[in-house]
C-alpha positions as a printed Julia matrix, in Angstrom:
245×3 Matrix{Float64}:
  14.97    6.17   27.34
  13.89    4.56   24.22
  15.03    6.85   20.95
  12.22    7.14   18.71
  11.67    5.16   15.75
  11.87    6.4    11.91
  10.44    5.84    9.03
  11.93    7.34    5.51
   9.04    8.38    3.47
   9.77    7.53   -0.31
   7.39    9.3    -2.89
   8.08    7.29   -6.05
   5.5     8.76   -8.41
   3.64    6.41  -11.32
   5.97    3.17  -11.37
   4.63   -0.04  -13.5
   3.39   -2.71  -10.66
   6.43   -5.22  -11.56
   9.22   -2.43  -10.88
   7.43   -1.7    -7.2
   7.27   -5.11   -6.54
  11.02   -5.53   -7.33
  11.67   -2.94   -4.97
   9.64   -3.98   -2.25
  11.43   -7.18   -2.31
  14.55   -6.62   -2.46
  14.16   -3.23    0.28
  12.84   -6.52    2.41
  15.58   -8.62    1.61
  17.99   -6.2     2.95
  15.89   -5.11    6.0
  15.88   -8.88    6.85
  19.71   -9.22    6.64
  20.46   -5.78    8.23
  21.43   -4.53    4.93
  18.58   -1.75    5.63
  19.13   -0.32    9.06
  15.8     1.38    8.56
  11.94    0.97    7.93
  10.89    2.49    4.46
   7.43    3.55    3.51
   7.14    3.88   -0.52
   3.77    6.26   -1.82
   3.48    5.5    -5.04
   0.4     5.09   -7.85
   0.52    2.65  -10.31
  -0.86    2.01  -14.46
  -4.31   -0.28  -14.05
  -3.3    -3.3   -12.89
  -4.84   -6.54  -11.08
  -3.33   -8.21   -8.12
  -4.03  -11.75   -7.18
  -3.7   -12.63   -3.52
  -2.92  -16.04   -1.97
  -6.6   -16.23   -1.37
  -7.57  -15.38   -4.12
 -10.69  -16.85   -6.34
 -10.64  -16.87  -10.15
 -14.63  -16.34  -10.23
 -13.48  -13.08   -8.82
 -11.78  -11.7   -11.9
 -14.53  -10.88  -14.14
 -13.42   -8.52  -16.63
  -9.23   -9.13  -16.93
  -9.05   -8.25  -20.64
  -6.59   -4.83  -20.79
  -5.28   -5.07  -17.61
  -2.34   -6.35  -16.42
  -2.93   -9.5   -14.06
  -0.23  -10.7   -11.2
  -0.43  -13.4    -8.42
   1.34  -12.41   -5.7
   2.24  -13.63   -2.03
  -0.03  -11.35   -0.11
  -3.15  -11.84    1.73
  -6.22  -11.62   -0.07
  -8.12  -11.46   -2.65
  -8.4    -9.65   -5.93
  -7.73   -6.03   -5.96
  -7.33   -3.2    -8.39
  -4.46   -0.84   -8.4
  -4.49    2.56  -10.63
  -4.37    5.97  -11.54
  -5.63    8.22   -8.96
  -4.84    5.8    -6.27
  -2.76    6.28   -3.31
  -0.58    3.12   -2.99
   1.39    2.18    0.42
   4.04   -0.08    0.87
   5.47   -0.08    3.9
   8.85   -1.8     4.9
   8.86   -1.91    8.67
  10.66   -4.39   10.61
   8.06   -5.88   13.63
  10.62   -7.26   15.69
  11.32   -4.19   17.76
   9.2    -1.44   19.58
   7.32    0.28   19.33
   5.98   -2.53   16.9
   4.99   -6.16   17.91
   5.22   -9.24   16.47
   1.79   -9.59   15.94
  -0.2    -9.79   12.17
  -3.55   -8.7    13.53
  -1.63   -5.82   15.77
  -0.32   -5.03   12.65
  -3.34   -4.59    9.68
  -5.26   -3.39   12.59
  -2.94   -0.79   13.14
  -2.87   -0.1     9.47
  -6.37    0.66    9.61
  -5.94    2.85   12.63
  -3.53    4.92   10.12
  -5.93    5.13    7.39
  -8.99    5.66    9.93
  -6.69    8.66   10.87
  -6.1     9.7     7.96
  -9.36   10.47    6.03
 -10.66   11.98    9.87
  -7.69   14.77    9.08
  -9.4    14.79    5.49
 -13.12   15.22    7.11
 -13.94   11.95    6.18
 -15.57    9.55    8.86
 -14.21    6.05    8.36
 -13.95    3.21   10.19
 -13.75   -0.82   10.23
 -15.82   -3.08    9.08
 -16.11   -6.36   11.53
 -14.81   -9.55    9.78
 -12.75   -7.35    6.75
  -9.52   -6.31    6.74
 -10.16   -2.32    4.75
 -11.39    0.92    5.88
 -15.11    1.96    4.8
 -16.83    5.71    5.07
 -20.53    5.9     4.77
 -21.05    1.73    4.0
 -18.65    2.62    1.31
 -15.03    1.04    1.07
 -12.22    3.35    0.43
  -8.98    1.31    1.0
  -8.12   -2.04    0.77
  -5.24   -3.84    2.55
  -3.25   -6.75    1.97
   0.28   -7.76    3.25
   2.86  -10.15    3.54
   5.43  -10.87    6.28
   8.72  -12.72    6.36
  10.93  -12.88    9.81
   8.44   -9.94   10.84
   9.7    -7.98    8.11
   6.55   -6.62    6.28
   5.55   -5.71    2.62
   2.76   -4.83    0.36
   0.53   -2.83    2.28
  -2.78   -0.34    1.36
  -4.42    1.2    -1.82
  -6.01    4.39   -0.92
  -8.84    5.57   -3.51
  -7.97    9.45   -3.99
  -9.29   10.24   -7.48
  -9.59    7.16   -8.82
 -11.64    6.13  -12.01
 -14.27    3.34   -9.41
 -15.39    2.12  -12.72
 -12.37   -0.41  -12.74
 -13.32   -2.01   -9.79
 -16.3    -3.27  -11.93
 -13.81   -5.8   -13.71
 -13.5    -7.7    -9.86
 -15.58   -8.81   -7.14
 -13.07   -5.98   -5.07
 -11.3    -7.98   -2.08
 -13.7   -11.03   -2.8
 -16.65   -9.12   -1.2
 -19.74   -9.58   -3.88
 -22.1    -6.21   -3.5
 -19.41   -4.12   -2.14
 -19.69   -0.5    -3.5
 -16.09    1.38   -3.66
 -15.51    5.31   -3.21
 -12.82    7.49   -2.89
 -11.76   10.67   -1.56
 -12.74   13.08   -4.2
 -16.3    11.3    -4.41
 -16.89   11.56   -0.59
 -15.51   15.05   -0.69
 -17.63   16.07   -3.85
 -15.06   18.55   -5.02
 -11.45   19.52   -5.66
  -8.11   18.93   -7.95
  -6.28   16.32   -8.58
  -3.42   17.68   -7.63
  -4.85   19.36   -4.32
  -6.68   15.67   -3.24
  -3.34   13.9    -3.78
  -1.16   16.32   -1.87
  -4.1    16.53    0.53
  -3.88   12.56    0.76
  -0.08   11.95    0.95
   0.02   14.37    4.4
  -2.63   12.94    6.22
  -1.46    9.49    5.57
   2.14   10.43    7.04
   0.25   12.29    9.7
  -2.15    9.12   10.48
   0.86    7.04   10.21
   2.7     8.94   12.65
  -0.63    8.83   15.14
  -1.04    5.2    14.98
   2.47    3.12   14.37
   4.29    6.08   17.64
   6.9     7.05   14.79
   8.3     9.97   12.69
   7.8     9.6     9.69
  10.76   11.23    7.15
  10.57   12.82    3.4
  13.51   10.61    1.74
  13.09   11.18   -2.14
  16.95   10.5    -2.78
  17.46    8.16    0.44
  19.49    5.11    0.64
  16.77    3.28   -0.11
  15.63    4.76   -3.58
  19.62    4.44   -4.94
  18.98    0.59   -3.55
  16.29    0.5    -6.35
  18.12    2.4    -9.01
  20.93   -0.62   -8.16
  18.35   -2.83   -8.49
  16.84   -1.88  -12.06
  20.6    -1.45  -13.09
  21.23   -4.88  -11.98
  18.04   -6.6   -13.39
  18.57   -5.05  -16.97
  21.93   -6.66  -17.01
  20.33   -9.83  -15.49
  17.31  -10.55  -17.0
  16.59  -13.36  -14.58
  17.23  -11.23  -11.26
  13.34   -9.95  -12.33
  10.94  -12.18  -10.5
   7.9   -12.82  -13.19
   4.69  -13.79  -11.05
């Protein structure tokens, strides 16, 4: 019989974009040399920020000024990241079941989380044919972009929970001209901050468990998150450990 597969659920809080991608990086470097004997998924939110994807287009950055910009290796376009926003990076390794070693197996799966998800919230989403994201209503309400190396994954899915859509006016969002964004609190038409976010972060584990066939584990002082305390330790003592993208 095949013993279940975990995942440690890391909620990291507001972290600037450059320390999560540290962390993401090196969690993946040590999942790919065994280091990690575990998949990790960090929720986390980040300060307005602008991610360039290998795809990306620079007619689709419109309005950079006052917002951090970064290129990095995922697929994709141009995206926003910010406050309000439900940010998932999972580290899974795709090499063993209940996973396969398949890219479109895997966003597609991703969107079966989210799709799950936002139904536990009362929120019909689904796909939309020939983009990778989950839509409600004609409306797009998470984006997803990732990156693999020896089937290890990283980067993952921005979730809009309460997040200010006016930011996504600065981009042509994933490259799609016309697309209108939402989010959770504007679908839902009421509620807290706090009671959205919380409301967010447990169907997302709950849709995560549903779709990937794993439990998903609260880990707020794991392995992992001393890993990334090593890691900030390290890079303030080594300037040059800190990738700059």
């Amino acid at each position: 019989m095949t013993e279940e597969r975990t995942i440690e659920v890391i909620e990291a809080g507001v972290m600037p974009y450059a320390d999560a991608l540290d962390w993401q990086r090196q969690l993946a470097a040590d999942r790919i040399a065994r280091r990690l004997d575990h998949d990790v998924l960090l929720l986390l939110e980040h300060p307005p920020v602008v991610t360039l994807g290998r795809n990306s287009h620079a007619a689709h950055l419109l309005r950079p000024a006052g917002v951090a910009v970064f290129e990095v290796e995922r697929g994709g376009d141009v995206t926003f990241h910010g406050p309000g926003q439900l940010v998932g990076y999972p580290i899974l390794d795709l090499s063993a079941p209940p996973y396969k070693q398949d890219l479109h197996w895997y966003l597609r799966t991703l969107e079966h989380a989210l799709i799950e998800s936002l139904g536990i919230l009362d929120i019909p989403a689904e796909r939309n044919p020939g983009y990778t994201g989950v839509w409600t209503r004609g409306k797009k309400i998470a984006s997803i972009g990732i990156h693999v190396k020896q089937w290890v994954t990283w980067h993952g899915f921005a979730l809009n929970v309460v997040t200010d859509l006016t930011y996504f006016d600065r981009i042509v969002p994933c490259g799609i001209r016309g697309v209108e964004m939402t989010s959770i609190l504007k679908e839902q038409g009421a509620g807290s901050r706090e009671q959205l976010w919380d409301e967010a972060v447990s169907a997302v584990v709950n849709g995560f468990e549903t779709a990937f066939g794993v439990s998903l584990i609260p880990c707020p002082e794991g392995p992992a998150r001393r890993g990334h305390e090593s890691l900030r330790t390290r890079a303030v003592a080594e300037p040059g450990l800190q990738p700059t993208d």
